[in-house]
N, C-alpha and C positions, 0 to 999 in steps of 0.2 A: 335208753341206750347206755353200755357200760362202755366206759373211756379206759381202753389198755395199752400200759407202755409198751414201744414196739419190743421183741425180745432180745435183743441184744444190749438192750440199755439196763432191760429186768436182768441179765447172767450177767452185765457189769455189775451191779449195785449189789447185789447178791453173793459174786466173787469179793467184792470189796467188803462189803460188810462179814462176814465170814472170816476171811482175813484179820481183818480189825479187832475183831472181837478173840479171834485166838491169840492175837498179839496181847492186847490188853489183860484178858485171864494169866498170861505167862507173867504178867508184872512190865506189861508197857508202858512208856509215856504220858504226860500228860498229853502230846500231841498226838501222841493216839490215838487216846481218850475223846480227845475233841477232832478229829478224823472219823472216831468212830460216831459221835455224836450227829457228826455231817452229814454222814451216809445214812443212817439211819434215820433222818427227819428224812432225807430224800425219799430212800426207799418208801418209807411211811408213806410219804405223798401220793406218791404213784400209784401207790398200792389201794389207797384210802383206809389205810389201817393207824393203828397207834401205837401198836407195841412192833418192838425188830421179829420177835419169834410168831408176832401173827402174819405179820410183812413176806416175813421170807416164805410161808405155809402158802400165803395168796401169788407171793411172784412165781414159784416153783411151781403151781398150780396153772397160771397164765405161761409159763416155760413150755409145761406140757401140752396143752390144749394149743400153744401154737404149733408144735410139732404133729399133733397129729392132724391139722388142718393143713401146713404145709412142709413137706418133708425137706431135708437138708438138700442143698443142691450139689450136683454130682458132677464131675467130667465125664 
């Protein structure tokens, strides 16, 4: 049985790390840097991956397959 973050935690860490990482390329902080550091071991975790650009390939992946199993809810 594969253990998946639920998907609003995977478009958090995903939006953040994303973020981070374009901040840091522009010439961010070192608190960035270690923001970005943070988020990416997270991501990592959840994901059961090691690299950020394999992470973000597997949440984006769990993003979709939760969409097409349960669609957005509607009023």
């Amino acid at each position: 049985m594969t253990v998946v973050a639920h998907p609003s935690l995977l478009r958090e860490l995903v939006e953040r790390c994303e973020t981070l990482r374009r901040h840091a390329a522009s010439g961010g902080s070192q608190e960035v840097a270690r923001r970005l550091e943070d988020a990416t071991y997270t991501l990592c975790v959840v994901t059961g991956t090691r690299q950020l650009d394999a992470a973000l390939s597997v949440a984006r992946r769990q993003l979709a397959d939760a969409m097409t199993r349960q669609p957005p809810f509607r009023h």
